[in-house]
Backbone as a ProteinNet text record, in pm:
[ID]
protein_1_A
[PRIMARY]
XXXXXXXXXXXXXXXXXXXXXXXXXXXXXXXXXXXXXXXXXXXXXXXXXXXXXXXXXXXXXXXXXXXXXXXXXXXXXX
[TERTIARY]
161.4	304	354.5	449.7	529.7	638.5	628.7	691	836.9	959.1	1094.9	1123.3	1215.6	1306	1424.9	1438.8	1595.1	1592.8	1742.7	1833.8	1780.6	1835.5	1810.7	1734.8	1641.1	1544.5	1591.9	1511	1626.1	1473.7	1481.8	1437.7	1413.6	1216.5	1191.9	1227.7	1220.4	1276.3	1100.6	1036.7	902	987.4	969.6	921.5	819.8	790.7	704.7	715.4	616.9	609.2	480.9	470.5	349.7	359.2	260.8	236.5	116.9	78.4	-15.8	-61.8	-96.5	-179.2	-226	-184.6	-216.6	-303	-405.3	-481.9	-403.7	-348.5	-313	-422.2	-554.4	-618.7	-584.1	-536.5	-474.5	-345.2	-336.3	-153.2	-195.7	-271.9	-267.5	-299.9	-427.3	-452.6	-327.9	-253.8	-120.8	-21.8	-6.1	62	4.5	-139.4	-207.7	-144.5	-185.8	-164.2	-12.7	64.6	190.8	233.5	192.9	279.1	103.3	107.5	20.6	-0.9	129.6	163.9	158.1	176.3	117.7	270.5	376.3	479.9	594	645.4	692.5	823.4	931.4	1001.6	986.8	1088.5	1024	1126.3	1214.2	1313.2	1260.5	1152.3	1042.1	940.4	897.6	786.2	857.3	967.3	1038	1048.9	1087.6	1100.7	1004.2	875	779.5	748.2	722.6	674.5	784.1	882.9	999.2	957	922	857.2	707.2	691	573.9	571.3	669.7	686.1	706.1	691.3	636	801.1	812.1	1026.2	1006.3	917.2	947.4	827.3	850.8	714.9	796.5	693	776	750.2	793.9	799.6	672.9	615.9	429.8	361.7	408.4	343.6	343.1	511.2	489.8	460.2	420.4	357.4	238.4	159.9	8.4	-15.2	87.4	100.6	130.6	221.6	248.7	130.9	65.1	-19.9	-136.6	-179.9	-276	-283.4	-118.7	-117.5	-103.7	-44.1	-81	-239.5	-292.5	-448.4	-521.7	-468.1	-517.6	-415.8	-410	-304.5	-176.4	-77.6	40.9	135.6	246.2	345.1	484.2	521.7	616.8	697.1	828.4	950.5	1062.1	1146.5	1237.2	1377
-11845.7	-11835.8	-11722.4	-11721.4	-11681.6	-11544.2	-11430.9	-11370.4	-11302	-11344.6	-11342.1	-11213.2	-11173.8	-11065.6	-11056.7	-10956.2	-10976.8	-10842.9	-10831.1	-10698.6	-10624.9	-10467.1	-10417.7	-10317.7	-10301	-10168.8	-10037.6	-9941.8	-9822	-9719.9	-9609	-9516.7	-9456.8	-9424.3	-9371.2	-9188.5	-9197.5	-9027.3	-8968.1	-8922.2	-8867.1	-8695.8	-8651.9	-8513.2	-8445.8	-8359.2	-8292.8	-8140.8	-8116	-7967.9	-7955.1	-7772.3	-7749.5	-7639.9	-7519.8	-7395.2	-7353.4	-7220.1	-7161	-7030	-7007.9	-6890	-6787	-6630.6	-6576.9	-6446.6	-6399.7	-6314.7	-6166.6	-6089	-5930.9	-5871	-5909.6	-5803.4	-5855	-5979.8	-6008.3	-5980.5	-5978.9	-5921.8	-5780	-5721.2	-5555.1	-5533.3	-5593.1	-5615.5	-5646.5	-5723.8	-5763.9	-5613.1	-5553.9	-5404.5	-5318	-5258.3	-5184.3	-5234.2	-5339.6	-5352.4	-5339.9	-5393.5	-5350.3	-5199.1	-5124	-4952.7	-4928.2	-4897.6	-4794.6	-4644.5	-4583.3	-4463.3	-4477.6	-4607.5	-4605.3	-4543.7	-4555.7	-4553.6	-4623.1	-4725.2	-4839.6	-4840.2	-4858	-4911.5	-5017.3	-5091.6	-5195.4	-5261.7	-5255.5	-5330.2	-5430.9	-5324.3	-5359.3	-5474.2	-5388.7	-5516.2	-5632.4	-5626	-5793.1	-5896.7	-5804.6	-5825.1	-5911.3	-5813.9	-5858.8	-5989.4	-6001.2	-6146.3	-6235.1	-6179.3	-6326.8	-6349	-6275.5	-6304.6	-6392.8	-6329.5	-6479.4	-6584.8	-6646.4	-6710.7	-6731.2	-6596.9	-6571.1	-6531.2	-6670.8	-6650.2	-6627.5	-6712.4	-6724.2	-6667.6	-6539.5	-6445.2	-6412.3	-6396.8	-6317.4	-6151.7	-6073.5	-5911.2	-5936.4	-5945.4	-5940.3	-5936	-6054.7	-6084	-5946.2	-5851.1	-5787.3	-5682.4	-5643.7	-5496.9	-5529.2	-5621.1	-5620.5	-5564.3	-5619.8	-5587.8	-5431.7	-5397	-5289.9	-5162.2	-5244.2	-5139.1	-5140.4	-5271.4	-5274.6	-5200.8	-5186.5	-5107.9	-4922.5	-4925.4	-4743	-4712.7	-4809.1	-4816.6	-4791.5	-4824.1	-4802.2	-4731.6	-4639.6	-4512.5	-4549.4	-4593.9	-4649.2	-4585.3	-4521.6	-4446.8	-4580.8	-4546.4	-4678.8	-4605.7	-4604.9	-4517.2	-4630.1	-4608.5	-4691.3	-4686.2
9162.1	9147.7	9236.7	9338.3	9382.4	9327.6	9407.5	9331.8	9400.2	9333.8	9372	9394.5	9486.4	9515.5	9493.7	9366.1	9297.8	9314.5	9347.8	9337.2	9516.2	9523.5	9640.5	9580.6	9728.5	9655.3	9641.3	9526.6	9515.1	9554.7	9568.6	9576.1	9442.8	9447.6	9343.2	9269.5	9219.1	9243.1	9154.1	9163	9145.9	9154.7	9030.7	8958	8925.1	9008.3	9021	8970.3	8861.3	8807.2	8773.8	8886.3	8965.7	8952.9	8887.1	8857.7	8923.6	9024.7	9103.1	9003.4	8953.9	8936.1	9026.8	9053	9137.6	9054.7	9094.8	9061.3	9117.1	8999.9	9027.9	9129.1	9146.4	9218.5	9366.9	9375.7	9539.8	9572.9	9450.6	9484.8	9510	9427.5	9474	9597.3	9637.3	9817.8	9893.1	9873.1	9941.7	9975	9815.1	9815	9930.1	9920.3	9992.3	10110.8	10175.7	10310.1	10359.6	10294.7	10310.4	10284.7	10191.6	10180.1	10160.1	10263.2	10277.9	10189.4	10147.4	10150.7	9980.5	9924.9	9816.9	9690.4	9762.9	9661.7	9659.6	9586.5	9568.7	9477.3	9519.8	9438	9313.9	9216.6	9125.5	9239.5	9303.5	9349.8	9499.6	9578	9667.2	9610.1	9479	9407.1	9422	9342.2	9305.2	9497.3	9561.2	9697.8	9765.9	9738.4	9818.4	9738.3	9562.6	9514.9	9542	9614.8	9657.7	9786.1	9864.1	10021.6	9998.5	9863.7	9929.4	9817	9793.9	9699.9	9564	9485.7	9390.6	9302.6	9208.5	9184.6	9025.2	8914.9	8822.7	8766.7	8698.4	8615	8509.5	8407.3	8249.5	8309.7	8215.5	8192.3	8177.9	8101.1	8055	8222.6	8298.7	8397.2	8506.8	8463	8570.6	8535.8	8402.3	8344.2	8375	8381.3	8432.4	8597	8625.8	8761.3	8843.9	8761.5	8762.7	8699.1	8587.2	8525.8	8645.5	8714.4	8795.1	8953.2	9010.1	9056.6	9041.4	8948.1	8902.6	8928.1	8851.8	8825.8	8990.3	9091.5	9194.2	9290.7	9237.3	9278.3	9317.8	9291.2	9316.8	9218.5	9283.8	9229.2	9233.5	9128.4	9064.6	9045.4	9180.5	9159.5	9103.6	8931.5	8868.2	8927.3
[MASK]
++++++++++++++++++++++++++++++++++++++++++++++++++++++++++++++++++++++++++++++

């Protein structure tokens, strides 16, 4: 059996939701290489995780971050 063509074709619309996981100890490598000098704004932090993609984090996400850089000598000017 034969199969008919009714109506016009529409375009599918496909939704896609897609979460990356990034490891704080590469983000801290990322810091280092960028400020050298090892003292950072929070306004720089937010900056730099928008330069590389990085848009939607909770508070939790960025006290780890923040605690992980102190942890490797990083002065966190508020």
């Amino acid at each position: 059996m034969a199969l008919k063509k009714q109506g016009s074709p529409t375009r599918i619309k496909v939704v896609k939701n897609a979460t990356f996981a990034v490891d704080v100890n590469a983000l801290a490598e990322r810091f280092l290489k960028d400020w050298p000098t090892k003292k950072i704004t929070m306004d720089q932090i937010h900056e730099s995780l928008k330069g590389i993609g990085i848009v939607n984090y909770s508070s939790e996400d960025m006290s780890v971050l923040v605690s992980r850089l102190q942890a490797i000598g990083f002065t966190i000017v508020r």
